[in-house]
N, C-alpha and C positions, 0 to 999 in steps of 0.2 A: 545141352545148355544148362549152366549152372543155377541161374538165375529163379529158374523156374519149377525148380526138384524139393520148395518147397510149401506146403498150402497151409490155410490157416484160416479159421473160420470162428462166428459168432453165436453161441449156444445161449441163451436165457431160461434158467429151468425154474419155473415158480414154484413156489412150497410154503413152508411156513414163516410169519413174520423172523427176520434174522439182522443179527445186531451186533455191529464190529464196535469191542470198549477197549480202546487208547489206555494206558497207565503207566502212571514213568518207572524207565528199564529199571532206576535202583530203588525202588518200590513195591517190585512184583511182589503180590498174592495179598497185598493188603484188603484188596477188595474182594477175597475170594468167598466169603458169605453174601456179597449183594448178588454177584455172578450168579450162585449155586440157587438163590430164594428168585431168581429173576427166568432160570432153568426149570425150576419149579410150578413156575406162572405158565409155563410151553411158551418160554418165549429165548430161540436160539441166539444164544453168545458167544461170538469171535473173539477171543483175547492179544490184543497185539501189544508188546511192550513199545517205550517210542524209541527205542534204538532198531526196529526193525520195522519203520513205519510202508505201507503204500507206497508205489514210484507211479502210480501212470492211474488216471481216473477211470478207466476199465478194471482196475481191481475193488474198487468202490461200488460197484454196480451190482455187486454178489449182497447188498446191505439197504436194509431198509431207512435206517437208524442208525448212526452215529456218535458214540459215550464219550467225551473228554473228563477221566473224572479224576479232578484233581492233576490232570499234566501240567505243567509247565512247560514254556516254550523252548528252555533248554535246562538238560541237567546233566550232569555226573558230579564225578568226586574231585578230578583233578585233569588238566592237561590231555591226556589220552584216551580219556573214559566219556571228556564231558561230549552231547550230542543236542542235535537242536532242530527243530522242524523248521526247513528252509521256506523260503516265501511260497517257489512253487508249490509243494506240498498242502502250504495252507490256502492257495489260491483254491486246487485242488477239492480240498474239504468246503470251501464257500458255495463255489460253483455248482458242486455235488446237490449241495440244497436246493439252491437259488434255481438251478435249471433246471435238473434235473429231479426234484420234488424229495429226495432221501432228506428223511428227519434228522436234527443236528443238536445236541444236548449236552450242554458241560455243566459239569458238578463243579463243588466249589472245594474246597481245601487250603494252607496256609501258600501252596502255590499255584495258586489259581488266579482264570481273571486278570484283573490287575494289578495283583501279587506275581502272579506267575511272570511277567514280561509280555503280555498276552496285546497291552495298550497301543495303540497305533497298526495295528495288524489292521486285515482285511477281515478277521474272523471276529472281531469290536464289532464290523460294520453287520453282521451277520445276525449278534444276538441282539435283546429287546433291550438290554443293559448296555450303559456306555461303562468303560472302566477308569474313569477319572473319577475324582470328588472333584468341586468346585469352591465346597463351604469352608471354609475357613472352623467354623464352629463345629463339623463333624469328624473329621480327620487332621491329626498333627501332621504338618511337613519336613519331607527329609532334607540330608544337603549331602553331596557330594561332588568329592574334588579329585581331578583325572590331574597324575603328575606324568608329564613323557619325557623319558631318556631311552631312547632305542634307535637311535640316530644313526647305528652302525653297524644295524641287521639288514638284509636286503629286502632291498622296495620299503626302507622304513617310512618314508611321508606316505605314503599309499596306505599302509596298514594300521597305524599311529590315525590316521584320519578317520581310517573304517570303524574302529574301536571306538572315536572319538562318536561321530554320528551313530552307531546302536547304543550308545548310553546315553545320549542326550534325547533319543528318540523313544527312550524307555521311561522317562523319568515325567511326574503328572505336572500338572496348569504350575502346582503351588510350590513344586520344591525346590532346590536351588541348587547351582549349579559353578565349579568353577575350573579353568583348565591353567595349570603350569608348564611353561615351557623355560628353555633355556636359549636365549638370542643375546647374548654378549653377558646377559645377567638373569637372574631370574626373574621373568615377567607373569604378569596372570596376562591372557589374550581377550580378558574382557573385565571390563568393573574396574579397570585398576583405583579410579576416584571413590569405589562404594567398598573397597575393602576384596574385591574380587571374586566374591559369589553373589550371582545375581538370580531374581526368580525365574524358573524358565518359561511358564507362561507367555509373556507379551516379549523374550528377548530368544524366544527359538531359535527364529530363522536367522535371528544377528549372529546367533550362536555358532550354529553351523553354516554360516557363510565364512565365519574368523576361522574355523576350524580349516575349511576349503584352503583358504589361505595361508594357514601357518605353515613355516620351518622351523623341524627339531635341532636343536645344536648339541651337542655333549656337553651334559654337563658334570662341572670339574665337584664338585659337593654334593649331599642331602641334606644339609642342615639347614641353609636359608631355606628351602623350599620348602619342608616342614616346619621352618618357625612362620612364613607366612599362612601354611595353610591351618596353621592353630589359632593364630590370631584373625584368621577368616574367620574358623568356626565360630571360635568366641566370640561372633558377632552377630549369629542367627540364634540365639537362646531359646526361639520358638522351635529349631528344629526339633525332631522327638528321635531321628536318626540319621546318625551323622559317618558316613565312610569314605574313605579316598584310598583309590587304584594307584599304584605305582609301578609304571613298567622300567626297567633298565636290563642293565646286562651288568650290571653290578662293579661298576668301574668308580663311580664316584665315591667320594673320602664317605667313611660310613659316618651316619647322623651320632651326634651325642648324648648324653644322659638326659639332657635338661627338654632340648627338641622333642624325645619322647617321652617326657612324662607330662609336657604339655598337652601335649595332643590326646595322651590314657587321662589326665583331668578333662579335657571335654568329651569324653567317651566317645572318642573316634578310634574306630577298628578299621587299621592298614591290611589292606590284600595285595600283595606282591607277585608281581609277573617278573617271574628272570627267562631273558629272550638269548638266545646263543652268540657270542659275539668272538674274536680272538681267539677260535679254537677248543672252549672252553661254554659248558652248559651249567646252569646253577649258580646260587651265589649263597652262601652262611651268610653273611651279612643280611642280604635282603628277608633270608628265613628267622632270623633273630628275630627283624622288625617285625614281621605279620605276627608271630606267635607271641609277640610282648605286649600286641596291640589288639589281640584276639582275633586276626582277620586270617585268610586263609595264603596257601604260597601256594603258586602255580609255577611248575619248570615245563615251558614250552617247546617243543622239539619242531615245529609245524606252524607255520606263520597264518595257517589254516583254522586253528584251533582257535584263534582270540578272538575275533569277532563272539561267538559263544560263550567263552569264559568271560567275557564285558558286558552279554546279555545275563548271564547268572549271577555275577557280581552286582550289575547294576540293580537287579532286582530287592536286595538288599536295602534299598533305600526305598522301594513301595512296599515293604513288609509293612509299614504303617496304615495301609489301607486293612489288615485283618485288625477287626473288631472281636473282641474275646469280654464281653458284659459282665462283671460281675455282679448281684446272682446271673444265672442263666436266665435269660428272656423265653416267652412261649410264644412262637408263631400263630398269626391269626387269620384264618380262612378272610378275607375282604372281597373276593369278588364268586359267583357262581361259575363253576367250569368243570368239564368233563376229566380232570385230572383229579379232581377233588370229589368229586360225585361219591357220594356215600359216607361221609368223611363229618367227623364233629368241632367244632372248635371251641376253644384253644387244640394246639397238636401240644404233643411233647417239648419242654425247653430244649433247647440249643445252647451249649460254649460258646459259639463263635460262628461268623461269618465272614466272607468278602464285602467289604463295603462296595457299592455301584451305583450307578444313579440310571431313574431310570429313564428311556427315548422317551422324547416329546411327538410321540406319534398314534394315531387313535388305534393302530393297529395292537399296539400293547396291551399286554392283560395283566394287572399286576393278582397273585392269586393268593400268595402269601406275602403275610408283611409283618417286621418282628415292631414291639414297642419301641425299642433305642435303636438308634437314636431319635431322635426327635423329628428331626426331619425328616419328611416320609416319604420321598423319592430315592434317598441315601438308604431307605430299613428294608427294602426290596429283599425276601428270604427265596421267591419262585413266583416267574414273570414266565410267557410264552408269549408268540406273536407268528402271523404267514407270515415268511420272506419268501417272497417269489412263489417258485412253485412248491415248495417243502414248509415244511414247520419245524423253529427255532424255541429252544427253552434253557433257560438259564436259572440253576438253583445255586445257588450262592452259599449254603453250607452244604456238608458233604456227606456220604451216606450212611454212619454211625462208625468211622475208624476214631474218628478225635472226639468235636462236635453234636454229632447227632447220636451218639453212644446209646442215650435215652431213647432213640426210635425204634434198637433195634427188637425191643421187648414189645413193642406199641402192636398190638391185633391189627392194627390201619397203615403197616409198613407196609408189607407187600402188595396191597391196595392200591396205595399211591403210587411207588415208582412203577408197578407193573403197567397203571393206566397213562402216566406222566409217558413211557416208552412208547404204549402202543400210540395213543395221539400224535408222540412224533412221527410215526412209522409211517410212509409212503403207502397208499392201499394196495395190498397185498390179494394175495389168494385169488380168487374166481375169477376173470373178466368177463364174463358172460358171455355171449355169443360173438366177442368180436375177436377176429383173428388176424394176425399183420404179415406180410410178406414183404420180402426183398426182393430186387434184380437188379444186377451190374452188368450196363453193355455199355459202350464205347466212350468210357469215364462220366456216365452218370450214372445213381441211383435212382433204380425207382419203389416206393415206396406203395405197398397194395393193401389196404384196409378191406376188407369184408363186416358187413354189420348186421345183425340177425337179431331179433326180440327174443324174450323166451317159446316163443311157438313159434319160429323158425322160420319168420315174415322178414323180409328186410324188410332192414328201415332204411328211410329218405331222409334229403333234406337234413342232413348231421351237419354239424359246425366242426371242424376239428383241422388241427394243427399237430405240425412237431417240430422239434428243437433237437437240432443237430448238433453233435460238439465234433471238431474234424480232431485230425492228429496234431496239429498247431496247436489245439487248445483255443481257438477260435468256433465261435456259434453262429448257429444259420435259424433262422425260423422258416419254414416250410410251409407255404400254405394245402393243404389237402382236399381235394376237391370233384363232388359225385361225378361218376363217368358214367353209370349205368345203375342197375336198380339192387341198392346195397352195395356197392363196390367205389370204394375213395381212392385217387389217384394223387402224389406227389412226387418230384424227382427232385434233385439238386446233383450238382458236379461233383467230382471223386475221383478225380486223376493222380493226386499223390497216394503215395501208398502209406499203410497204418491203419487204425482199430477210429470206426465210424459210430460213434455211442447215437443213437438215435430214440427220443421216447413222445409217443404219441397219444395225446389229449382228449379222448373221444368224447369228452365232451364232460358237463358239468356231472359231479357223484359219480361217475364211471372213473375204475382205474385205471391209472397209466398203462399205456401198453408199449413194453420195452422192447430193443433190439437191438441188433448193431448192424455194421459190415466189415468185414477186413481186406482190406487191398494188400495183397501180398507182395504183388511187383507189380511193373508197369507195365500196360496190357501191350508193350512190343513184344514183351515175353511170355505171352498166352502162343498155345500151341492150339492150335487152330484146325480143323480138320476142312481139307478142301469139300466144294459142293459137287459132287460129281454129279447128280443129275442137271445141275446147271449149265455145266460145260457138257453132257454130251447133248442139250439140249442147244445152244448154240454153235457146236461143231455139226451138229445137223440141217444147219441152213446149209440151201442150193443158191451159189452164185448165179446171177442172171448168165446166161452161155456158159456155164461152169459147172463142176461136179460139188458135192457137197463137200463141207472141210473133214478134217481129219483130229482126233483127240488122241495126243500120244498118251500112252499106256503108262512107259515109264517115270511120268511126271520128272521130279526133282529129286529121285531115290539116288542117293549119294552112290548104291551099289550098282546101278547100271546108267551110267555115265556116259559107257563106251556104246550103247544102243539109245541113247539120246543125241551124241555126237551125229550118230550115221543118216538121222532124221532131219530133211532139209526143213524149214518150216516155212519158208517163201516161197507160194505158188506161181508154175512160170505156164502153166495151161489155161489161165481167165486172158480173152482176148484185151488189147488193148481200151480204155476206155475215155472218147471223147465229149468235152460238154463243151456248151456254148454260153457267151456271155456278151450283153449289150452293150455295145459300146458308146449308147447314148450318154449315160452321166458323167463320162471323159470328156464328150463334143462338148457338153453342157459345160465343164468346168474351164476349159480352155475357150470358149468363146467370152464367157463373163470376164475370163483376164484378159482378152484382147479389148471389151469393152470398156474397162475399167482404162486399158491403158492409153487409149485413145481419147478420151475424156481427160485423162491427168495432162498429155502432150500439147491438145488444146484451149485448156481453160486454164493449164498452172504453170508460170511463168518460173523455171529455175534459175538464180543467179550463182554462180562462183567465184562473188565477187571477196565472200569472205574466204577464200581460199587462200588470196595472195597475204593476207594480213596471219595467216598461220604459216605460212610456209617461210615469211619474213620472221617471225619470232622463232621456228626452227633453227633457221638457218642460223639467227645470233645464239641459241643455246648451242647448237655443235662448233660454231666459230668461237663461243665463250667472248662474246663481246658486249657492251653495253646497247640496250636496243636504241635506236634514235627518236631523240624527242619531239614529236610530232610542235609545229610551229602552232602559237595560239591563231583561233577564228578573228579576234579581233585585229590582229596584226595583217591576215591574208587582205583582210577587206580590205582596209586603210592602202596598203599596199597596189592593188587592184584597182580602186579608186581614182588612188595617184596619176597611173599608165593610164586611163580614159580620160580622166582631165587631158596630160600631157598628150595626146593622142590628137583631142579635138582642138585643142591651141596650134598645133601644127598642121592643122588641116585647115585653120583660118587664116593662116599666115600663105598659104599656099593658093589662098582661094585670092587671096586681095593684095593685087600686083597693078604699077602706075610704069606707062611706058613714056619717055621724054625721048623725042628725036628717034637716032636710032639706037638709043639708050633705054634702057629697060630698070623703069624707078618702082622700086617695092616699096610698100608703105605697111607700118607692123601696126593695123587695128590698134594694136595698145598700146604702142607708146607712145609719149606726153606730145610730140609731133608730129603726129601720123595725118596729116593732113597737105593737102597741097598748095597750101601758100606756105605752111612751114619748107616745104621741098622747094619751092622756087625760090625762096628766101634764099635756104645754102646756096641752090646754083647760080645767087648773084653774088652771094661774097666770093663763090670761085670762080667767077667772070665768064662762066658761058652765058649766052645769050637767053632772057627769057623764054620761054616758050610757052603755049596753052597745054596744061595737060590733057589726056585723053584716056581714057579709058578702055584696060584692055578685059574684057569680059573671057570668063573660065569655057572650056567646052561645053561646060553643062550649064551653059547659060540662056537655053530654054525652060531650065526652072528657074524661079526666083527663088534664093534660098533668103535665110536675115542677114547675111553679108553683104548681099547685090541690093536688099534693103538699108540697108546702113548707109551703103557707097551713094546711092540715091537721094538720100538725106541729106548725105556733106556734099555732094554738089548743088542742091536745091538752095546747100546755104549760102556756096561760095559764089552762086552768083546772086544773092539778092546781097554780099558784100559786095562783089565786083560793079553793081547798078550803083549803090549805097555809096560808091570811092568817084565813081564820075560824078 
């Protein structure tokens, strides 16, 4: 198996305090007398240029102490050379502190800080100094202006925008800012009403939201676009440095005499980026302009490279933030601190600084502070402060290459930065009796603390934690906790593979105690050694009636295959085996449903009556007819009604019958002469003989109904007429 033919493990060797010092790659050896007096102190130095910086926070672990002295966040000379500490890198160096307790210390120099491009990092958030001014009265403001024509390199809006947002994310509260593009004409993307440079301060994020949203178009000229960004300039008079980027591909009609001598009157220095377009790399033209305008020419081969060259360009216009006093200022001891211990003041004058201002946080210490400026959270010369678990220190001039020339003769040089390091420096050396171990099983770690006093007592009752970084670059806090007397237990998960930096806290004054782990592969690919006395220890159970099992020999040996084959492993000698099983909680569940269903048959009355009114709307969806509309309630009744009225009219007409002779005379209850003098009347105009009526009574004329009452009444009347006529 491939996977697993390779291992790889975690060594931590303590020794003497050790110190990795950063310094930019086209810079090498300028520092090489602080190096050699700091060697001197017994205090070891790593020298890494920043074109060969760190890739992975385990090579950071070999380091107590961290030098940025004088880097910048990107440099070189041109297109090919220039390089730049990527975010991770600088996440890297923060976390290193912050978690993991390694001291973190940047010097100052004219590209440092927030000279260097350093502003907006996560390595700001890190020291005691912020790298903006705010004051208007301490520091001049720059201004620059991004022109884009690269319209017709590939992924230009993508890259055009990336370059757009690292310069506007580089530049302070106060400076200004302005962008040209080409959309039918030459437009500014912002300010147009203010003249087209606006401060960036309070208009950022407007900034870079227009950015988000612009398209580049080719543009057909240079000359309008440099006569607006001159009459831009000429409208910030307070700027103190004034530059504008120019990318094309060199296609547009070259600018005129008059265009560029405008812009060399407001001392604006053009740096040109010529990007490949057509076949064809470079432009003379756009080289004229930078070299007539003092600014630098970039031939880009690598669409890779600019985001970098927009960070070194842009910085350009925070070069206003280096203070250079004339005379030289003397730094003055203000606060008591272990870096200064021993030390007199005034120190030696200083050339120059990085202007900073300093955090509004009690944690700050400011320790030196120069007279100028005036403002004395802007005069900050060396400030320290804990971040997290490490200590951060920011000296804002540099170590006597420019600046501090005067220190290096001062008896109290090697004094200072020797103590200024070791204060940063994470506690080193001895840990005293405590010792830490690892173990990886089935994708956790477990972490094993041992703690011992000097006379070789444990100790109880310890408070300690650790802090895990995984291979994601994600952190865990680990609680650690006594299991027995001296011995602290913690685990956490570890199933990906990759380098597990782990450092453990034993407590207040005691030092860290470092380790790691490495997951090489995934434990399906640990090789595994069977438990043989497990298995011959369950191959020797005796079946009940049965002989004991058997433990083949040849296991899974790929080379005898053919005597694994011949091996039945199904025993056909253990007698058959019978159990029994109650079949009471079946009776139980099939009676409860027959009770259940006897109770539903006679107490719940089912109707199917909605069945027919479904099967009727069926029937009209598959027939695709219109369903019939039900007759209204009020019509049925009325209707209903009707028939009972006309029902009982005919059953009174049928009840009330008058016989004459052998003639049989009906009489209709309701009509106007329903009476029997009206009937004898007719049958004298038709000349039969009078006669007495009589009365013929219905079969059911042992009830009296109101009809046989009625008939009762009109004869009671007809004859108290008939008395009434004699």
């Amino acid at each position: 198996m491939l996977q697993n033919n390779v291992a790889t493990t975690f060594t931590h060797v303590r020794g003497r305090g050790h110190v990795l010092f950063i310094e930019n790659w086209n810079d090498q050896g300028a520092a090489d007398d602080f190096i050699k007096r700091l060697r001197q102190e017994e205090i070891e130095v790593t020298v890494q240029p920043s074109d060969h910086l760190y890739t992975s926070l385990a090579e950071l672990q070999r380091y107590d102490s961290v030098i940025l002295a004088g880097v910048s966040r990107s440099a070189g000379s041109d297109a090919d050379t220039v390089v730049s500490f990527s975010d991770a890198q600088i996440r890297m160096l923060v976390r290193n502190t912050r978690e993991l307790g390694c001291g973190l210390i940047m010097m100052g120099g004219p590209d440092s800080f927030g000279a260097g491009g350093w502003t907006g990092t996560e390595l700001e958030k890190a020291m005691p100094v912020d790298f903006q001014i705010k004051s208007a009265k301490v520091v001049p403001v720059g201004a620059l202006v991004l022109m884009m024509h690269a319209g017709e390199m590939p992924q230009a809006n993508y890259w055009q925008k990336r370059i757009a947002f690292e310069s506007i994310k580089l530049l302070g509260n106060r400076d200004y800012c302005g962008l040209i593009q080409w959309n039918g004409t030459d437009q500014w993307l912002w300010g147009q009403s203010r003249g087209g440079l606006l401060r960036v301060g309070p208009a950022r994020k407007m900034m870079l939201a227009r950015v988000d949203q612009m398209t580049i178009g080719d543009m057909p000229a240079f000359d309008p676009a440099l006569k607006m960004a001159a009459t831009a300039f000429a409208g910030v008079r307070q700027a103190a440095v004034k530059h504008m980027i120019v990318i094309s591909d060199g296609d547009p009609v070259q600018p005129t005499a008059t265009a560029i001598a405008a812009l060399k009157k407001q001392g604006v220095k053009v740096t040109t980026v010529a990007v490949g377009s057509h076949g064809r790399l470079g432009s003379q033209m756009m080289q004229n302009l930078a070299q007539q305008t003092g600014g630098k020419y970039y031939e880009v081969r690598s669409a890779n490279a600019l985001p970098k060259i927009y960070q070194r360009e842009a910085r350009r216009v925070a070069r206003s933030l280096v203070y250079e006093p004339r005379p030289p200022v003397r730094p003055a001891i203000v606060s008591s601190h272990e870096i200064v211990q021993g030390l007199q003041s005034p120190l030696p004058p200083v050339s120059g600084f990085v202007l900073t201002s300093v955090k509004q946080n009690p944690l700050v210490e400011v320790i030196l502070r120069s007279p100028k400026p005036v403002a004395k959270k802007n005069a900050t010369i060396l400030a320290a402060w804990t971040y997290g678990a490490g200590k951060a220190v920011a000296l804002t001039t540099d170590s006597g290459q420019r600046w501090a020339q005067r220190w290096t003769g001062w008896d109290g040089y090697d004094k200072l930065f020797s103590q200024m390091v070791r204060w940063s420096m994470r506690p080193f050396g001895d840990t005293g009796n405590f010792s830490v171990a690892t173990h990886v099983q089935d994708g956790q770690t477990q972490i094993i603390v041992t703690a011992q006093d000097e006379n070789e007592e444990y100790l109880n009752d310890q408070s300690m934690k650790a802090t895990i970084i995984a291979p994601d670059m994600t952190t865990r806090t680990v609680p650690i906790g006594q299991t027995a007397p001296g011995r602290y237990v913690g685990s956490f998960p570890s199933q990906a593979t990759g380098s597990y930096l782990i450092m453990v806290n034993p407590g207040v004054g005691r030092a860290a105690l470092r380790t790691g782990v490495n997951i090489g592969y995934s434990v399906e690919y640990l090789d595994r050694e069977a438990n043989m006395e497990l298995l011959k220890s369950l191959a020797g159970l005796v079946a009940r009636h049965g002989a004991a099992g058997v433990l083949s020999k040849p296991g899974l040996d790929s080379k005898r295959v053919d005597l694994l084959l011949r091996e039945n492993p199904f025993r056909r000698d253990l007698p058959p085996v019978m159990t029994g099983q109650s079949v009471w909680p079946l009776m139980v569940l099939v009676g409860s449903c027959l009770f259940f269903a006897d109770v539903f048959v006679r107490r719940v009355q089912v109707n199917f009556l909605w069945v027919l009114p479904w099967l009727s709307r069926m029937r009209d969806g598959v027939l695709r007819r219109a369903p019939e509309t039900p007759e209204p309630e009020t019509i049925g009744r009325l209707k209903s009604r009707k028939r009972q009225i006309g029902a009982d009219i005919d059953n009174r007409r049928a009840q009330a019958r008058f016989e004459l002779g052998d003639r049989e005379l009906d009489v209709d209850p309701l009509a106007e002469d329903a009476t029997p003098a009206g009937s004898l009347a007719k049958q004298g105009k038709s000349g039969l003989p009078p006669v007495r009526p009589t009365l013929e009574t219905s079969e059911e004329a042992n009830e009296e109904s109101y009809t046989e009452r009625l008939l009762k009444a009109k004869k009671k009347l007809w004859r108290e007429r008939n008395q009434d006529g004699r």
